[in-house]
N, C-alpha and C positions, 0 to 999 in steps of 0.2 A: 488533623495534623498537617500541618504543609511544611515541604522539603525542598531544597530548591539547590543548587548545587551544579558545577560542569563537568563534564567530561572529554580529556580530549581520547578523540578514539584515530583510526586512520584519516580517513577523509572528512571530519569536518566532528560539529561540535555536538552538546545532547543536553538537554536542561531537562528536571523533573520540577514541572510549576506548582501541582496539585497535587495530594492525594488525601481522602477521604476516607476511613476506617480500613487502610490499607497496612496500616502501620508498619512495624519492618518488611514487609513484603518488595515494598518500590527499589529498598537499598539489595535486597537480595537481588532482584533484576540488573541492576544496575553493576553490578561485579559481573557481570556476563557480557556475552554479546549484547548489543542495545539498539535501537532505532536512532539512526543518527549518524550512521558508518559515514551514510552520505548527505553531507547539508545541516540542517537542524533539526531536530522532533521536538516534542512536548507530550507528556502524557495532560493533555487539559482538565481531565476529571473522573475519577476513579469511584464508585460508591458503591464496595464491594463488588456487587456482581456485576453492574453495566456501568458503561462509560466511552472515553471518546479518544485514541490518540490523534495525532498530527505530526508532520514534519515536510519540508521544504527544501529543495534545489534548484541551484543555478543551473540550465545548460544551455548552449551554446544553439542548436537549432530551434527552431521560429514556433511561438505556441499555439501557433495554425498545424503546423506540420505534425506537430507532438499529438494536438485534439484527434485530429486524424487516424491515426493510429490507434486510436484508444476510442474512437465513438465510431470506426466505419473500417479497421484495417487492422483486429486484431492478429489476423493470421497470417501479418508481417512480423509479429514478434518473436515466435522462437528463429526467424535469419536474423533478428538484430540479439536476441539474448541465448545462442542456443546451451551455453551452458548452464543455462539457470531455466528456461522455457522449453521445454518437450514438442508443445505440437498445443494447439488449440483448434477445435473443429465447433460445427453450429449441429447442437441438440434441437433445437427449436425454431424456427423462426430463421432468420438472416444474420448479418455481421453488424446491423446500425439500425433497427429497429427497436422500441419499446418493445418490453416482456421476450425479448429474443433470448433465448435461452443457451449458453457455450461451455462445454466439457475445456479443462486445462490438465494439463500435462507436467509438469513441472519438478525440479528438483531444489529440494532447500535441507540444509545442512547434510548433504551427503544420500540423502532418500527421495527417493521416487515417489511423487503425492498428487493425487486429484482434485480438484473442485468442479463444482457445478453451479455456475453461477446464470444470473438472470439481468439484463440489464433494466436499470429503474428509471432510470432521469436522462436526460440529455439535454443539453443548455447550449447550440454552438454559438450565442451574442457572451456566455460567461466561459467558451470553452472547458467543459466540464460534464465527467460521466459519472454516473454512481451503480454499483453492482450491489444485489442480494447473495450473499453466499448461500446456496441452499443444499448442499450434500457435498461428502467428501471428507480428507482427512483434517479440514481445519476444524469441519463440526464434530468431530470428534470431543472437544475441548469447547466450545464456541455456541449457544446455542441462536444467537444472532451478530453476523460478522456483514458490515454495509461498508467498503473503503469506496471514496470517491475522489478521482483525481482532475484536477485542476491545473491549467495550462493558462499562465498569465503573462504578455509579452512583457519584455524587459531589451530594449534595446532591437539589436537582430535577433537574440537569445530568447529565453523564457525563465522563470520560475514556475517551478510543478513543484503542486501544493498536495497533498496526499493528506488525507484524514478519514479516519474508521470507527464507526461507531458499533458498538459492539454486547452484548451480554453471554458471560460465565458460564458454564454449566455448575459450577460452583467453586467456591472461594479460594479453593486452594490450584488452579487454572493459573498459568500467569497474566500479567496485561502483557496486549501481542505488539509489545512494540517490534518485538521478533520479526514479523509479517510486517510491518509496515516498514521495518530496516531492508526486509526481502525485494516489496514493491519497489521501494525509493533505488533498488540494485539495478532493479531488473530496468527501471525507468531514465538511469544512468546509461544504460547499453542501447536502449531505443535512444536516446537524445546525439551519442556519439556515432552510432550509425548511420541516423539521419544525414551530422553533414559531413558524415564521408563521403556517402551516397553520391 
C-alpha cells in the first residue's frame, strides 16, 4: 500500500512516501508527534520490521562547521542542546575515531534516556557520520537502529540530511520517526549555536 499525504506541523512539513505491510499503522503515527517538526522527513521504506527513515534541514551555519561537531566534537553538544542533550562522554576509544565507542545522556519527551553508540563511517570529502546504536533505552524497541547524519553546503548555510536505518523488535514497535524528529531538534540547536558563537 503506498500513502502519501502532508502535514503541516510547527516548523516545516512531513510526507509518508512508502509504506509496506504497514497498513493503518503509518496513519496512527501520523496523528501524533512526527519526524518533520523540523524541515522535511520521509519514511522511505517500511517492510514490517526493518526499514529506513529520512529527513532534512536548512540551517544557517557552514557544513564544515556542523561535520565537526558531529565527527570530532561531540562533547560540544549538550552547551549547544542542553535541554534536550545531558552530557556525552567517550566509553571507548576517542571523540573522531572508527569503532570509538560514546555513552549519551539525553532527554526526549520529558524522560531521562541513554544510548551507547559506536561510531561506523566517517566520510569528511561527503561530510557525513554514521553511528551503531548498540545498548540503551532506544534498544529497548530497536533491535538495529544506524542514523547517519549528513552536512551538505548550501550557500554559507548547509542542509543536514539525517537518515536511520533500522530493524523492529516486532511489528507492533512504531517506525521511529520519533527519534529522527528528536535528532533533526537537537541538530536545529547545534546549527543555531554555531553562528551565534
Amino acid at each position: 500500500m503506498a500513502l502519501s499525504g502532508k502535514l503541516e506541523n510547527e516548523l516545516g512539513k512531513s510526507k509518508v512516501v512508502e509504506d509496506k505491510a504497514l497498513s493503518g499503522k503509518v496513519e496512527d503515527a501520523l496523528s501524533g508527534k512526527v519526524a518533520g517538526e523540523l524541515g522535511k522527513s520521509k519514511v522511505v521504506e517500511d517492510k514490517a520490521l526493518t526499514g529506513k527513515v529520512e529527513g532534512e534541514l536548512e540551517l544557517k551555519a557552514s557544513a564544515d562547521d556542523f561535520f565537526e561537531i558531529f565527527s570530532s566534537k561531540n562533547h560540544h553538544i549538550p552547551t549547544a542542546s542542553p535541554g534536550k542533550i545531558q552530557q556525552i562522554s567517550v566509553h571507548e576509544g576517542d571523540w573522531e575515531t572508527l569503532g570509538s565507542v560514546t555513552i549519551w545522556n539525553y532527554v526526549m519527551n520529558g524522560k531521562a534516556e541513554t544510548i551507547k553508540m559506536k561510531i561506523i563511517a566517517i566520510d569528511k570529502e561527503k561530510r557525513l557520520v554514521t553511528y551503531d546504536f548498540l545498548e540503551g533505552d532506544i534498544m529497548k524497541e530497536y533491535k538495529v537502529f544506524k542514523p547517519t547524519i549528513q552536512a551538505i553546503p548550501k550557500g554559507k548555510g548547509s542542509i543536514v540530511k539525517w537518515s536511520a536505518e533500522y530493524e523492529k523488535l516486532n511489528d507492533k514497535i512504531p517506525i521511529p520517526d520519533h527519534l529522527l524528529a528528536f535528532g533533526m531538534s537537537f541538530s536545529e540547536d547545534i546549527g543555531n549555536h554555531l553562528v551565534s558563537a
